[in-house]
C-alpha positions in Angstrom: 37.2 24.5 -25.6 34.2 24.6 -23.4 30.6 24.6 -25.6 28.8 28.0 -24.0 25.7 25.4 -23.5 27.6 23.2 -21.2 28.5 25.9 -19.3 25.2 27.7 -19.0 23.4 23.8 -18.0 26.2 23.5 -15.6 25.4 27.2 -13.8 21.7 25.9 -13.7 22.2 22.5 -12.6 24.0 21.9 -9.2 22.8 18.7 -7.4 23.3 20.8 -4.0 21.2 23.5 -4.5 18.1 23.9 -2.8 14.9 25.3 -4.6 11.7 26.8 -2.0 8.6 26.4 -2.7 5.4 25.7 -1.4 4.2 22.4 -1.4 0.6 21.4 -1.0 -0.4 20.6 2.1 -1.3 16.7 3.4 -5.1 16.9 2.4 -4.2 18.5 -0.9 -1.6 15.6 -1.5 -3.6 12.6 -1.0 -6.3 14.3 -3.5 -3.4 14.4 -5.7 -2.2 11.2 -4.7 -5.4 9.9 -5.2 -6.4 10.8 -8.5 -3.5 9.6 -10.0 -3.9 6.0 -8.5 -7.6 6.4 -9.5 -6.5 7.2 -13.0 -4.1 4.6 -13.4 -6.4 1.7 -12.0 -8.8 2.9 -14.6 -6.3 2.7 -17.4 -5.2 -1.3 -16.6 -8.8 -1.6 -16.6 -9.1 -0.5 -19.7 -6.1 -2.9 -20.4 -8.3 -5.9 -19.2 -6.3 -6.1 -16.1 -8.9 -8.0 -13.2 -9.4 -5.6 -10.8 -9.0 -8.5 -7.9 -5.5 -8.3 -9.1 -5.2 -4.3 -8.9 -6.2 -4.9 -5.6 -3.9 -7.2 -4.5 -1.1 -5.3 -6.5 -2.0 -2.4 -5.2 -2.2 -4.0 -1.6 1.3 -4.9 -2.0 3.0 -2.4 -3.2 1.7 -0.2 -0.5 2.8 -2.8 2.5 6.5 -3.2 0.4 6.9 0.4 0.6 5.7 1.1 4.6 7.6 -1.7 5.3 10.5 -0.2 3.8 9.8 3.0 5.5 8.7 1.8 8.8 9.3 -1.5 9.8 7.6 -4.4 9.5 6.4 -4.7 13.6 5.1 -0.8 12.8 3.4 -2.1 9.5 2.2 -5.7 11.3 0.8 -3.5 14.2 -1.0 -1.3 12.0 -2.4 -3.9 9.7 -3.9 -5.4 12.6 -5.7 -2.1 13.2 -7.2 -2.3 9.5 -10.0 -5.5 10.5 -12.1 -3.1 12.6 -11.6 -0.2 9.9 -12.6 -2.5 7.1 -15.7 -3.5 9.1 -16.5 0.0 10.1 -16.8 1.0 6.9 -14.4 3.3 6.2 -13.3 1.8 2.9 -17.0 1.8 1.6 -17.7 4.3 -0.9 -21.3 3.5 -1.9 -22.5 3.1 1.7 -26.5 2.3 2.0 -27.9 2.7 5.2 -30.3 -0.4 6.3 
């Protein structure tokens, strides 16, 4: 015989359903997405991880994954996009002006 709980986790379990609701929209996720990179690069700090290497980890993993996604001539073209950006200064936080 059939425990009642099985039967009551199998009514609100079904791998096809669907569930709505709203989710954030694409600024609101890489604020998310942000903090909790920013948090976890703090905590292997904390673990005396060198942050050259969380860098470079970090570096990678991103490129594995859009590569993944994307390709890698989408990825190669847009890496060589990222020279300009770097010396532009978008990935400078603590800009002083000279």
């Amino acid at each position: 015989m059939a425990d009642s709980r099985d039967t009551a986790a199998d009514d609100l379990l079904h791998e096809d359903e669907e569930f709505e609701f709203p989710l954030p929209d694409d600024d609101e996720q890489r604020r998310i997405a942000l903090q909790i990179f920013l948090d976890a690069w703090d905590d292997a700090l904390a673990e005396g991880v060198n942050p050259d290497v969380l860098a470079s980890t970090a570096i990678f993993a991103a490129f594995s994954d859009m590569v993944e996604t994307y390709g890698e001539e989408a990825v190669g073209e847009m890496a060589e996009g990222m020279k300009a950006r770097v010396q532009q200064g978008e990935f400078t936080l603590n800009q002083t002006r000279h």
